[in-house]
TIRO-2110 file (N, C-alpha, C; in Angstrom, 1 decimal):
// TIRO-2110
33.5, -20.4, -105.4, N, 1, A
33.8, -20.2, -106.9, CA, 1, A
32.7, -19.3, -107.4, C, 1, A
32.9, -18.1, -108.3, N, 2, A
31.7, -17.5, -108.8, CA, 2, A
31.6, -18.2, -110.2, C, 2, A
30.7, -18.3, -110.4, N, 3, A
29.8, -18.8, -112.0, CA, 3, A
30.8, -17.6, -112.5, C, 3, A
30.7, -18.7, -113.9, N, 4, A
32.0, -18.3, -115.3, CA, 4, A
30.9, -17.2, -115.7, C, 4, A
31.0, -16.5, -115.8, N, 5, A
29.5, -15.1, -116.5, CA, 5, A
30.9, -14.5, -117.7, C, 5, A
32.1, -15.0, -118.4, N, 6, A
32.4, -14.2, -119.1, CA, 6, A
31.6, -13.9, -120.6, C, 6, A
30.6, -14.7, -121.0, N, 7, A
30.4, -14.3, -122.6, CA, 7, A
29.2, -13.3, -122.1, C, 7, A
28.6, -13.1, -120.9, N, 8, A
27.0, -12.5, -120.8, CA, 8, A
27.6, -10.8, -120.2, C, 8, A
28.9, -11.4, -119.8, N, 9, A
29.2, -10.0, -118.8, CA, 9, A
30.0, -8.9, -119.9, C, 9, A
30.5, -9.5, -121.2, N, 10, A
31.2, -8.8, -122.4, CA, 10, A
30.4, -8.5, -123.3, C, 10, A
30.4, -6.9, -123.3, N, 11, A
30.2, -6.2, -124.6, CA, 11, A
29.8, -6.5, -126.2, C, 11, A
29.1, -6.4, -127.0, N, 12, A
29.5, -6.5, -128.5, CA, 12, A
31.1, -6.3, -128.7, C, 12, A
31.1, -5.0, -128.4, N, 13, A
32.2, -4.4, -129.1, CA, 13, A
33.5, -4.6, -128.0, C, 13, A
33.7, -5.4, -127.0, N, 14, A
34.3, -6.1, -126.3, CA, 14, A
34.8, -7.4, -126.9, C, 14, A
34.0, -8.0, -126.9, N, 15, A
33.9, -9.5, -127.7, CA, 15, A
35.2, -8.9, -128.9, C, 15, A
34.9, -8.1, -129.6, N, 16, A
35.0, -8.2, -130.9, CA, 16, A
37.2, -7.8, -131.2, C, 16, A
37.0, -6.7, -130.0, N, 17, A
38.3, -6.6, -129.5, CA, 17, A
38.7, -7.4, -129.1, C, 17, A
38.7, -8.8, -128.4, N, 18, A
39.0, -10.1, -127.6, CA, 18, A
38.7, -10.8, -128.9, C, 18, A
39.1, -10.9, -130.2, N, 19, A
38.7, -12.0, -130.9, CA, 19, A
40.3, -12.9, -131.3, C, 19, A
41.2, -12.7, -130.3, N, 20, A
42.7, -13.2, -130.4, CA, 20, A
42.7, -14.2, -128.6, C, 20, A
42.8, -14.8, -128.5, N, 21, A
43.1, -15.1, -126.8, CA, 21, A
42.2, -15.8, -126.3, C, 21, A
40.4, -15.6, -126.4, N, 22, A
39.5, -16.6, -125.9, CA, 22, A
39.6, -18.1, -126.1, C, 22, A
40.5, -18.3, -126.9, N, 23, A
40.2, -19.8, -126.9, CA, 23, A
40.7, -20.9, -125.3, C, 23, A
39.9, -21.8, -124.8, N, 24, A
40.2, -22.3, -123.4, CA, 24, A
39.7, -21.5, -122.9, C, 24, A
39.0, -20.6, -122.8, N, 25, A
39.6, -19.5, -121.7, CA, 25, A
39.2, -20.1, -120.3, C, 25, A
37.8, -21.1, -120.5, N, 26, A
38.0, -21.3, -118.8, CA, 26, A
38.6, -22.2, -118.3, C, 26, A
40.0, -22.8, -119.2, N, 27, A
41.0, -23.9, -119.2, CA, 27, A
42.0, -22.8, -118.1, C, 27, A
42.3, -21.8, -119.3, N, 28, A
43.8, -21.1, -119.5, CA, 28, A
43.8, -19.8, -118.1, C, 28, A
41.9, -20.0, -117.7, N, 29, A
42.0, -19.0, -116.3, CA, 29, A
41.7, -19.6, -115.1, C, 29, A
42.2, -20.6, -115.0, N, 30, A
41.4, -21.4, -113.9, CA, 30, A
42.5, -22.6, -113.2, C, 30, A
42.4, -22.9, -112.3, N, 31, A
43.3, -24.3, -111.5, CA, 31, A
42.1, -25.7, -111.7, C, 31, A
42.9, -26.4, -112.0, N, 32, A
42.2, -28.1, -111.6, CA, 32, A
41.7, -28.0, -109.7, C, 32, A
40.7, -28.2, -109.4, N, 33, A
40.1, -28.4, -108.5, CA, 33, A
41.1, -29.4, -107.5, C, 33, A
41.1, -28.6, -106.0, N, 34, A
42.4, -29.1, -105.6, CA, 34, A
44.0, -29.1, -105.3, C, 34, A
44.2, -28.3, -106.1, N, 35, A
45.3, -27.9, -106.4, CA, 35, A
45.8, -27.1, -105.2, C, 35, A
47.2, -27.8, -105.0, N, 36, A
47.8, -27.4, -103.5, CA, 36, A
48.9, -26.5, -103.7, C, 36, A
48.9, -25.2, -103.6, N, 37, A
49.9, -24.5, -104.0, CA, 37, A
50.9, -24.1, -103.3, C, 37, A
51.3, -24.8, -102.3, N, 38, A
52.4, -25.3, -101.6, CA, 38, A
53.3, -26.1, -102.0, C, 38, A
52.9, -27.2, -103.3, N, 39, A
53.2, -28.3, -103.5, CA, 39, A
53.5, -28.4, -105.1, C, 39, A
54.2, -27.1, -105.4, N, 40, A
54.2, -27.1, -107.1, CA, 40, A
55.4, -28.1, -107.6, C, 40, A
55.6, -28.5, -108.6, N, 41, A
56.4, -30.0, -109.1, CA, 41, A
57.4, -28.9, -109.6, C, 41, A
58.8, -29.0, -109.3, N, 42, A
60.0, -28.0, -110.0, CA, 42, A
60.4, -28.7, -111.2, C, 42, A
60.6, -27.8, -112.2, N, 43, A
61.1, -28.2, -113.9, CA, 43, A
62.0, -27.3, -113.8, C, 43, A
62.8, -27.6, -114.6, N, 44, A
64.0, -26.7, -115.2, CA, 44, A
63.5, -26.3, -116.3, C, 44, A
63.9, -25.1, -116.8, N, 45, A
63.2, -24.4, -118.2, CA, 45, A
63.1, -25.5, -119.1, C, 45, A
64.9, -25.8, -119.0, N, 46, A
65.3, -26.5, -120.4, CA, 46, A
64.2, -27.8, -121.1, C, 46, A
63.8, -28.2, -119.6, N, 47, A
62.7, -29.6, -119.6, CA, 47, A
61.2, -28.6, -120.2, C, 47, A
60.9, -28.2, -119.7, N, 48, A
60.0, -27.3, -120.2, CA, 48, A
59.5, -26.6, -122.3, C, 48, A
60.9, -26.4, -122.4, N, 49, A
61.4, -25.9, -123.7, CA, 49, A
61.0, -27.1, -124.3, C, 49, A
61.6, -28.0, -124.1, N, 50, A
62.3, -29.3, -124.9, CA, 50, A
60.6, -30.3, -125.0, C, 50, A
59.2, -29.7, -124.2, N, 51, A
57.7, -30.4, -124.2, CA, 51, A
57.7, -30.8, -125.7, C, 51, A
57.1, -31.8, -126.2, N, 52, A
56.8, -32.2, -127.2, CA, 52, A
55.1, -31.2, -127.7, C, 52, A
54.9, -31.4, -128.6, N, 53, A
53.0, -31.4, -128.4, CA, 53, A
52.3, -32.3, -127.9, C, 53, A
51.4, -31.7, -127.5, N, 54, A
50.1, -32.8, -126.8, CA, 54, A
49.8, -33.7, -127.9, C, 54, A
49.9, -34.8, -128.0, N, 55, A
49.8, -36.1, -128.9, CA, 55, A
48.2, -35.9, -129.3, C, 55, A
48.3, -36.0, -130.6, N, 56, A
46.9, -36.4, -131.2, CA, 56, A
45.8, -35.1, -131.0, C, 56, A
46.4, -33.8, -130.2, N, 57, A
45.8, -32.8, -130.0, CA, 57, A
45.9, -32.0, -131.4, C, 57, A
44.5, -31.2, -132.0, N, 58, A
45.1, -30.7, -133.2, CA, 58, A
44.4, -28.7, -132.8, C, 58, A
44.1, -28.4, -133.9, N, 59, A
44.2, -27.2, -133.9, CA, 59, A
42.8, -26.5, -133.5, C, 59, A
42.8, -25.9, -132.3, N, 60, A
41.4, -25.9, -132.1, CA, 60, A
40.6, -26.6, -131.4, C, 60, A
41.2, -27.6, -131.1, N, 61, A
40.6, -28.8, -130.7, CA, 61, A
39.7, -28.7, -129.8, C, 61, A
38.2, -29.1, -130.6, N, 62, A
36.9, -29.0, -129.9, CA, 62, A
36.5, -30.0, -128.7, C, 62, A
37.2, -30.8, -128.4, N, 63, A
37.3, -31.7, -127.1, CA, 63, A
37.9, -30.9, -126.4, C, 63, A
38.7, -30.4, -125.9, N, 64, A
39.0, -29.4, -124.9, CA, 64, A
38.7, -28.1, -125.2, C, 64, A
38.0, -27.6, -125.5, N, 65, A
37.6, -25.9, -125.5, CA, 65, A
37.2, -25.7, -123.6, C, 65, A
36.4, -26.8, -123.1, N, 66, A
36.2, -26.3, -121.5, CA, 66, A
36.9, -27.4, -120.9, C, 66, A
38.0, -28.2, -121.1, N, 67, A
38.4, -29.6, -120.6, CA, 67, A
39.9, -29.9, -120.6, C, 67, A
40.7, -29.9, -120.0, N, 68, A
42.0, -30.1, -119.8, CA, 68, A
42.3, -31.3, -120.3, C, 68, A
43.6, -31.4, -121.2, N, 69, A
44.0, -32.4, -121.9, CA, 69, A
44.2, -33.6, -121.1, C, 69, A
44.0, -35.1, -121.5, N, 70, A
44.0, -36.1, -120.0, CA, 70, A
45.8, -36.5, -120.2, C, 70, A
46.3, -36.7, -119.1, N, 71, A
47.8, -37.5, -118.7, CA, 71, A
47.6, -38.1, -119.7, C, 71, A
48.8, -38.6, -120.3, N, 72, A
49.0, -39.8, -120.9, CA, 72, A
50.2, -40.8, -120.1, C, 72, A
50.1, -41.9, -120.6, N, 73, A
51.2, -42.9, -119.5, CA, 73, A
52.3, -42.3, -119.7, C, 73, A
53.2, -42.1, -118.5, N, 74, A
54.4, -41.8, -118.3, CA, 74, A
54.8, -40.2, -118.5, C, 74, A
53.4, -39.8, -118.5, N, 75, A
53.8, -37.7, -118.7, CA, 75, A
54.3, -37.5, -117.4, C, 75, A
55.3, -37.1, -117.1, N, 76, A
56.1, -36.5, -116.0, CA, 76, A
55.7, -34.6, -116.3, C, 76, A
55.0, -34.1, -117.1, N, 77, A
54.6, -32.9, -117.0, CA, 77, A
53.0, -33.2, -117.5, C, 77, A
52.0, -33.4, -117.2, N, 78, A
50.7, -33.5, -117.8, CA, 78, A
50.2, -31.8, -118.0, C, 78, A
49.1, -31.9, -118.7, N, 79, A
48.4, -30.2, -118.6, CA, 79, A
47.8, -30.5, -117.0, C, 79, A
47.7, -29.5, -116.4, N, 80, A
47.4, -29.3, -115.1, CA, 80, A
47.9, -29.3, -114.2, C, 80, A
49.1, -29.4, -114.1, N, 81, A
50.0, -29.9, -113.5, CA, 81, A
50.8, -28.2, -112.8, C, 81, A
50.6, -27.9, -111.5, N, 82, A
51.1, -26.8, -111.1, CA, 82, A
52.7, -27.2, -110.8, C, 82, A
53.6, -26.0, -111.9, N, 83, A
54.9, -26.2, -112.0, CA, 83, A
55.6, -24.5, -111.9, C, 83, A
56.5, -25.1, -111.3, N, 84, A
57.7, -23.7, -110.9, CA, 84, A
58.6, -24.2, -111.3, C, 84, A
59.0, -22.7, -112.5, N, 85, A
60.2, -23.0, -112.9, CA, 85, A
61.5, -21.6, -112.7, C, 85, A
62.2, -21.3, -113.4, N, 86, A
63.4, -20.3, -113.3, CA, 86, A
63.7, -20.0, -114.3, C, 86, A
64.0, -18.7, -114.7, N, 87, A
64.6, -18.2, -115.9, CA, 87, A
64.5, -16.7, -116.3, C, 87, A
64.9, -16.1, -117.0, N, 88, A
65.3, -14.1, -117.0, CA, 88, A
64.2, -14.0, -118.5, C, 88, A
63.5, -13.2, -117.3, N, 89, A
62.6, -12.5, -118.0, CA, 89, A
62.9, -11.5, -118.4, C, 89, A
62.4, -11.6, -120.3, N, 90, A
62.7, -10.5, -121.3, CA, 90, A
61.6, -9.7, -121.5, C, 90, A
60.6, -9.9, -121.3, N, 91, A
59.2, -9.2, -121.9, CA, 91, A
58.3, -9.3, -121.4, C, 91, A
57.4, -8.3, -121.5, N, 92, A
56.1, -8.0, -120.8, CA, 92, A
55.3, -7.5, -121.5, C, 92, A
54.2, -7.8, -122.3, N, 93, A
53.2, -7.5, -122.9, CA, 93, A
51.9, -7.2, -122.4, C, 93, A
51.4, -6.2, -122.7, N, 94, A
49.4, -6.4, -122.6, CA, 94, A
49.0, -6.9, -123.8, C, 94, A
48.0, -8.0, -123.3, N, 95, A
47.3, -8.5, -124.4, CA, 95, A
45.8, -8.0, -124.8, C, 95, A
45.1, -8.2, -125.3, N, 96, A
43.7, -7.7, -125.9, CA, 96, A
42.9, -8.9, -124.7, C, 96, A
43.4, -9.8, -124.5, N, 97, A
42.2, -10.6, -124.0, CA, 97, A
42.3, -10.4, -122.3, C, 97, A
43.3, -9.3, -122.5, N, 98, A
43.6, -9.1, -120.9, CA, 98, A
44.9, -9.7, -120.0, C, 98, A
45.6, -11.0, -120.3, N, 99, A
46.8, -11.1, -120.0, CA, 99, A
47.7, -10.5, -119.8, C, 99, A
48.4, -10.8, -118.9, N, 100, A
49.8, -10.1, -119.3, CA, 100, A
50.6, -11.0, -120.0, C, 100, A
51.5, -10.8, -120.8, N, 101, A
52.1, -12.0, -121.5, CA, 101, A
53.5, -12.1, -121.6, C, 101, A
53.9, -13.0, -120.7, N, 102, A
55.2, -12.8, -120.3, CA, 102, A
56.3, -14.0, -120.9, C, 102, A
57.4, -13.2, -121.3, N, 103, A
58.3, -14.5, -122.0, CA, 103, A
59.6, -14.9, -121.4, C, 103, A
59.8, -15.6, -120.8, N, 104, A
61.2, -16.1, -120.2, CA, 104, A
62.3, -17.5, -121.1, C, 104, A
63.5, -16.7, -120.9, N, 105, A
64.7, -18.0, -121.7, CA, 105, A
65.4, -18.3, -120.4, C, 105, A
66.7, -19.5, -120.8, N, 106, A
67.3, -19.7, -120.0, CA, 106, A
68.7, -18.9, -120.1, C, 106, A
68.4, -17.7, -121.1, N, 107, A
69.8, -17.2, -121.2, CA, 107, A
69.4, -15.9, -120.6, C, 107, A
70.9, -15.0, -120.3, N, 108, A
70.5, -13.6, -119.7, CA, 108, A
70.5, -12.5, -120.7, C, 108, A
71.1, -13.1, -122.2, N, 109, A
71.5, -11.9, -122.8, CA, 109, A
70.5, -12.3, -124.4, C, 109, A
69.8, -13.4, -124.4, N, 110, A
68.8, -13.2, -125.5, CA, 110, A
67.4, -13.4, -124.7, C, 110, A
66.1, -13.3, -125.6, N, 111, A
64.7, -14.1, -125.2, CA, 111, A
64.5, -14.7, -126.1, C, 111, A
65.1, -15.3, -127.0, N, 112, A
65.0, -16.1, -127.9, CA, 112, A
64.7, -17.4, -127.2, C, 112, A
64.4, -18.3, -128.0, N, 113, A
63.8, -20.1, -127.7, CA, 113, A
63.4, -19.6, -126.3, C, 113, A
62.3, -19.0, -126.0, N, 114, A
61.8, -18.7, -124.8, CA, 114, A
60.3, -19.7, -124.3, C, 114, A
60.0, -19.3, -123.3, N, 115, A
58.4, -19.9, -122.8, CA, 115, A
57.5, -18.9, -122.4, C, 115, A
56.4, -19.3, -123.0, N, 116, A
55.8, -18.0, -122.5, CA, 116, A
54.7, -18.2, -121.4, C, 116, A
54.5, -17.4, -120.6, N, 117, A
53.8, -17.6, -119.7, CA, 117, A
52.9, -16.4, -118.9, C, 117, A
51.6, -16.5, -118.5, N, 118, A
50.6, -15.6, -118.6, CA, 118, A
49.9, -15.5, -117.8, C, 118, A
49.6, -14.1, -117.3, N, 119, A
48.6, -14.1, -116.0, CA, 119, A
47.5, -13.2, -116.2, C, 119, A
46.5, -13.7, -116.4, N, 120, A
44.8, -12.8, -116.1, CA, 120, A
44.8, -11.8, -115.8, C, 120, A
44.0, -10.8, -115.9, N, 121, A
43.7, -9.7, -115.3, CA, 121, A
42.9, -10.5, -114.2, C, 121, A
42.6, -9.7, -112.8, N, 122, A
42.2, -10.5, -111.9, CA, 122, A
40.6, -9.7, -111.4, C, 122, A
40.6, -8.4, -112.4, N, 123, A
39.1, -8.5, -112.3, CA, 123, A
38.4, -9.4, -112.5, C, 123, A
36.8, -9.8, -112.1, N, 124, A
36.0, -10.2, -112.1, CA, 124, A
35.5, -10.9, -113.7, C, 124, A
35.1, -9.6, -114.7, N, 125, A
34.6, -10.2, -115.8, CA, 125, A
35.7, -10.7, -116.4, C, 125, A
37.2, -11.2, -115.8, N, 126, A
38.2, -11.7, -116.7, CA, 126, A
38.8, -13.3, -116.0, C, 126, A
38.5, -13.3, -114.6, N, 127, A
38.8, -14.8, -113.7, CA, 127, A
37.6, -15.0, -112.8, C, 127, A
37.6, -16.2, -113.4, N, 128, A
36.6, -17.1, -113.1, CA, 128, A
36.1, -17.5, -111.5, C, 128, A
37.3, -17.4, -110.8, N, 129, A
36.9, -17.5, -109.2, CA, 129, A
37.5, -16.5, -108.5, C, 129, A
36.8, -16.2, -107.2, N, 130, A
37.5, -15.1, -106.5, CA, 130, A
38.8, -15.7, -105.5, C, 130, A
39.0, -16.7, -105.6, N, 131, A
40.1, -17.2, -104.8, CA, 131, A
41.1, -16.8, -105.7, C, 131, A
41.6, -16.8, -106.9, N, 132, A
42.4, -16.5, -108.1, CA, 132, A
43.0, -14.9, -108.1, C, 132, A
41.5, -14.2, -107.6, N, 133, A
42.2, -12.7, -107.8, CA, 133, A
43.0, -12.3, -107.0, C, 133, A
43.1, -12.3, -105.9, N, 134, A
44.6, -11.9, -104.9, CA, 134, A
45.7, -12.1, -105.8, C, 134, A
45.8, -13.4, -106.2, N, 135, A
46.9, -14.6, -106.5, CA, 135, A
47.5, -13.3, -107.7, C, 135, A
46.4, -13.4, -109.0, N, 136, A
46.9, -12.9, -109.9, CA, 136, A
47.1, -11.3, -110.0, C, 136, A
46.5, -10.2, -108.8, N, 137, A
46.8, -9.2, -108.3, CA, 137, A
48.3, -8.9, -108.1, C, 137, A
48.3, -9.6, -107.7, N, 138, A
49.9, -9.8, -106.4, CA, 138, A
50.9, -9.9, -107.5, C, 138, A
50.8, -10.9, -108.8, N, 139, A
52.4, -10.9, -109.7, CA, 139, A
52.0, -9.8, -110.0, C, 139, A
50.5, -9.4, -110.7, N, 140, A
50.8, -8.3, -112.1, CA, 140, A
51.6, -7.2, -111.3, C, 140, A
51.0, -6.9, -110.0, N, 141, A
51.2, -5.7, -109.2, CA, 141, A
53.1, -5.8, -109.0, C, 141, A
53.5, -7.0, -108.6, N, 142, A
54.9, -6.6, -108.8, CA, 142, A
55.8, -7.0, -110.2, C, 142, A
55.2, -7.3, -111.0, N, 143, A
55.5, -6.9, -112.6, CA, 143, A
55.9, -5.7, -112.9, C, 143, A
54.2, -5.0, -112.6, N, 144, A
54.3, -3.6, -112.9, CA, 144, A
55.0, -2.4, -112.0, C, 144, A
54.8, -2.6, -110.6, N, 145, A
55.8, -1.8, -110.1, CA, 145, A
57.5, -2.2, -110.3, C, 145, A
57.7, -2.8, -110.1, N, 146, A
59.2, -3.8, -109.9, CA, 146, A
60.1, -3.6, -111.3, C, 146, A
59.1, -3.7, -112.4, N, 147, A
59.9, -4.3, -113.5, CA, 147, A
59.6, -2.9, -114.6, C, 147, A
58.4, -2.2, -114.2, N, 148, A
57.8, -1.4, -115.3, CA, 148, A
57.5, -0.2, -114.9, C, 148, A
58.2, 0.3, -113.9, N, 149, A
58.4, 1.8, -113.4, CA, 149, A
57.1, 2.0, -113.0, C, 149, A
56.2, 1.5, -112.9, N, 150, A
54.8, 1.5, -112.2, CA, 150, A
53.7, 1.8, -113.2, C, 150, A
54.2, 1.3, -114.8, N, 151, A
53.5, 1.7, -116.1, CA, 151, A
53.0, 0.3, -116.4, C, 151, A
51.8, 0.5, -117.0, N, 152, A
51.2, -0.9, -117.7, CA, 152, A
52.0, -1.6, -118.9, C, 152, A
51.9, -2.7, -119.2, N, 153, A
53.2, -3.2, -120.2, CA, 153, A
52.5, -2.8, -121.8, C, 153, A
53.6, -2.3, -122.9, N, 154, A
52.7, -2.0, -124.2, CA, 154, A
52.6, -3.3, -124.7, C, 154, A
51.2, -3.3, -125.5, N, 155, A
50.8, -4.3, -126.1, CA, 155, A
51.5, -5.3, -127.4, C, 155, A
52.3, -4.4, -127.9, N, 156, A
53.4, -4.7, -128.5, CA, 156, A
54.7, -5.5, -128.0, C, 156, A
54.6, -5.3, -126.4, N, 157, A
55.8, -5.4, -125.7, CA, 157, A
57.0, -5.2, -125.3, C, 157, A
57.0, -4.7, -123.6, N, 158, A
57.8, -4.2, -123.0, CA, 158, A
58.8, -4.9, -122.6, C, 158, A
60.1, -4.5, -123.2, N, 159, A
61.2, -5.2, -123.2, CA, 159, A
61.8, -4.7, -122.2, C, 159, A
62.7, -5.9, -121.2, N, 160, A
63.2, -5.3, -120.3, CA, 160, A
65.1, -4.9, -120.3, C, 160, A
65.0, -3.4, -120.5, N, 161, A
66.5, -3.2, -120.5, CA, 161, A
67.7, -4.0, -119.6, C, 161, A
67.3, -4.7, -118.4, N, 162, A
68.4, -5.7, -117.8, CA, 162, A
67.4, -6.8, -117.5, C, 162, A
67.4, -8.0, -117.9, N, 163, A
66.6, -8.8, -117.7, CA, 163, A
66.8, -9.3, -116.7, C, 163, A
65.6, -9.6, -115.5, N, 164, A
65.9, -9.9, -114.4, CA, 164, A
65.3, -11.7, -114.1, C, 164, A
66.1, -12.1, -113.3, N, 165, A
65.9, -13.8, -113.2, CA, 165, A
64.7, -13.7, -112.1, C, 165, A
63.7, -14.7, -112.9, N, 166, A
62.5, -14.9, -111.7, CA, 166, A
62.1, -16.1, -111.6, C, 166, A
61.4, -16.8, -110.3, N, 167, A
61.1, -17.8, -110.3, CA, 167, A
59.4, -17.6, -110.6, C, 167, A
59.0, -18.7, -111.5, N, 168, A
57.7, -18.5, -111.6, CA, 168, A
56.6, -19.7, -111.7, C, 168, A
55.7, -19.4, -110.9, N, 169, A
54.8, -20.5, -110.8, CA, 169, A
53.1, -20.4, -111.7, C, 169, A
52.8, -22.1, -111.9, N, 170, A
51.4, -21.5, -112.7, CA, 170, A
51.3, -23.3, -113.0, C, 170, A
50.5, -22.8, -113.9, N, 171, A
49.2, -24.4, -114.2, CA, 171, A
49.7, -24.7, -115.6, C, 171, A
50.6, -25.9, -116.3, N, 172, A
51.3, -26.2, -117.7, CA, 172, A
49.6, -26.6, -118.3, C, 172, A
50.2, -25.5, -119.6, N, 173, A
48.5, -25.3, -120.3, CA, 173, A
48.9, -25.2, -122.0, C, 173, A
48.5, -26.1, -122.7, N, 174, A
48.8, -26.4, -124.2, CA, 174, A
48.3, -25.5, -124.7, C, 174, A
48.5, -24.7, -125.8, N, 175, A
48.0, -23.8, -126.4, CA, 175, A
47.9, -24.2, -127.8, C, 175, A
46.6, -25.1, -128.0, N, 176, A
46.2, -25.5, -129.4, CA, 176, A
45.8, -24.9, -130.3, C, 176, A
45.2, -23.4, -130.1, N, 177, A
44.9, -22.6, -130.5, CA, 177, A
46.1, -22.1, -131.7, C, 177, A
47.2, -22.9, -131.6, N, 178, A
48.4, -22.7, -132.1, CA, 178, A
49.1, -23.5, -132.8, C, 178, A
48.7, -25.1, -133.1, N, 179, A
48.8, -25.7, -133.6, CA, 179, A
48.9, -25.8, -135.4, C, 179, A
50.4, -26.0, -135.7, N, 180, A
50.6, -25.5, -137.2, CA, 180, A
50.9, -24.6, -137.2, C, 180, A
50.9, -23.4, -136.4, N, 181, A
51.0, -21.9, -137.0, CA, 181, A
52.8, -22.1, -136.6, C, 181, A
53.6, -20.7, -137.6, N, 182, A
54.8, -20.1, -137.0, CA, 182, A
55.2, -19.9, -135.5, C, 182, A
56.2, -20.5, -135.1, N, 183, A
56.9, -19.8, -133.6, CA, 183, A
55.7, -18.6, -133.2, C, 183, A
55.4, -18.9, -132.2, N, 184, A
54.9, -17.8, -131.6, CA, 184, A
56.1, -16.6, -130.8, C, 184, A
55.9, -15.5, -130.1, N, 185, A
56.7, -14.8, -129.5, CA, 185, A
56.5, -13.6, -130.6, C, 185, A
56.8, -12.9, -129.3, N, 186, A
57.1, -10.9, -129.9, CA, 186, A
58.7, -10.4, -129.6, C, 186, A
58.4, -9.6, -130.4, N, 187, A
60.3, -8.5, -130.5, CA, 187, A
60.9, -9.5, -131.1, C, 187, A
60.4, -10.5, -131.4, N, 188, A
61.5, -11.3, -132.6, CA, 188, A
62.2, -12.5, -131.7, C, 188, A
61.7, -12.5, -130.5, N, 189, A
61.9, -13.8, -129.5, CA, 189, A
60.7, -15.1, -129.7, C, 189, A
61.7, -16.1, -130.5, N, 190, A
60.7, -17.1, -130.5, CA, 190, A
60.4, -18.3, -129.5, C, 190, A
59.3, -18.2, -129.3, N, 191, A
58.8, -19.4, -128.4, CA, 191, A
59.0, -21.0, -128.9, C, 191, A
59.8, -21.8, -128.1, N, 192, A
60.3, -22.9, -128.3, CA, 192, A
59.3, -23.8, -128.1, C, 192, A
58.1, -23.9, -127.8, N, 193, A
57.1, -25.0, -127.6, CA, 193, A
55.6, -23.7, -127.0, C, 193, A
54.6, -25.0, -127.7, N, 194, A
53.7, -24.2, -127.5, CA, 194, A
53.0, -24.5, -126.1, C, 194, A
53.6, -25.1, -125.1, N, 195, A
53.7, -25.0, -123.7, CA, 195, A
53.4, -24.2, -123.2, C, 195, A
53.2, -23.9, -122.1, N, 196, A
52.6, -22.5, -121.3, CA, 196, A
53.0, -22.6, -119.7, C, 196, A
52.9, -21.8, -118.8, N, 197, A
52.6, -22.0, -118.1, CA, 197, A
51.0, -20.4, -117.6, C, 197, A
50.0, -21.1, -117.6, N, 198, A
48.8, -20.1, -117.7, CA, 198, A
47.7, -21.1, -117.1, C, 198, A
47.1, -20.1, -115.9, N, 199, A
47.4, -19.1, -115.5, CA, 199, A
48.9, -19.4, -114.4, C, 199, A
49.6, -17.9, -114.7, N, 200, A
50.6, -17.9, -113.4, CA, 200, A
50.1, -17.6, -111.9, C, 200, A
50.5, -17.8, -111.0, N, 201, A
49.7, -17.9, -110.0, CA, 201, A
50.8, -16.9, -108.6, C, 201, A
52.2, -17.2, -109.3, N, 202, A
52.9, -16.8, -108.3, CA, 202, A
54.2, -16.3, -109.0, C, 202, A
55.0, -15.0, -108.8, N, 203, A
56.6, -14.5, -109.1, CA, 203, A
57.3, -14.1, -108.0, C, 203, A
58.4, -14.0, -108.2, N, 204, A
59.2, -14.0, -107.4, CA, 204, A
60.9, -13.4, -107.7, C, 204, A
61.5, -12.7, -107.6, N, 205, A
63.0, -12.7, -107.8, CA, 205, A
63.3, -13.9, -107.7, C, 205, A
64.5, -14.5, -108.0, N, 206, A
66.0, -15.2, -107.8, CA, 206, A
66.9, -15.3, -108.1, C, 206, A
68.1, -16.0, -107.3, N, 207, A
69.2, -15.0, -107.4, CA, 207, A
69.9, -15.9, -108.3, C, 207, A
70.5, -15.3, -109.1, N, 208, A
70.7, -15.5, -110.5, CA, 208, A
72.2, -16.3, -110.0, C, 208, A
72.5, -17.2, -111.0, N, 209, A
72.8, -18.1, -111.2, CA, 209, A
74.5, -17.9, -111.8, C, 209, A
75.1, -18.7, -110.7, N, 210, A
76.7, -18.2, -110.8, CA, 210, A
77.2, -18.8, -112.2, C, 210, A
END
């Protein structure tokens, strides 16, 4: 594992551009220790969509800034929990904090009530261990060639003219930072729960669904 060096390794004027996205961050870039990624638990989107909020979690919440939210009895999805799921990706964003920010529905013809889900840049000053950068190399790289004509996604977000079905894997990660605020999502596709799956760790085509 390399030591977390992101606040000493960032700029002033770095920082100040990243002032959207840090929050977690060494939650939202990182796996629970252990984690067998052979062995991801399968959800269906819809189970996904339909997460409640983290109970008693509020906005900001200064008990988890470095600390993953704990199971509660009977969570069949807890935060940390590496989960693969399915569904046709509509969008592809660059974020300021470095992400790519990706939004999947279970429909083919909207991104509406979508999930969003995100993967690191896999340099160094952006993920926390070197075991992670392959991992997160590997989707962006076939993101971007596969999906984006071999162009980086606009920050605004890159909509994809035939949405294609993928399977995707990653670590279910609360985004409290979000707590109260309006539907999140871009192009006017709103995100159905503030659920995540971040970081993603693995994509994939699949064959879409008769």
């Amino acid at each position: 594992m390399r030591p977390f060096l992101f606040v000493a390794v960032l700029t002033a004027a770095t920082c100040a551009a990243w002032s959207q996205g840090v929050e977690r961050w060494s939650v939202k870039t990182s796996v629970p220790d252990g984690t067998n990624f052979s062995k991801a638990t399968q959800a269906t989107l819809t189970d996904l969509l339909a997460l409640p909020d983290a109970p008693g979690v509020t906005h900001n919440d200064k008990r988890y800034d470095s600390a993953r939210i704990p199971a509660q009895a009977g969570d069949k999805f807890p935060e940390g929990q590496l989960v693969t799921t399915t569904g046709w990706l509509h969008l592809v964003a660059g974020e300021t904090d470095g992400d790519y920010h990706i939004q999947i529905s279970a429909s083919a013809t909207t991104g509406d009530h979508c999930l969003i889900v995100e993967v690191p840049n896999p340099d160094p000053k952006f993920t926390p261990s070197a075991d992670l950068e392959p991992k997160f190399a590997a989707v962006r790289d076939l993101i971007k060639t596969k999906m984006l004509a071999g162009k980086d996604p606009s920050v605004s977000g890159s909509v994809m003219q035939h949405p294609v079905y993928v399977t995707v894997t990653g670590i279910l990660f609360f985004d409290d930072a979000h707590v109260g605020d309006q539907p999140r999502g871009k192009k006017g596709m709103k995100a159905a729960t503030l659920w995540e799956l971040h970081p993603v760790t693995a994509i994939a085509f699949a064959a879409q669904p008769k």
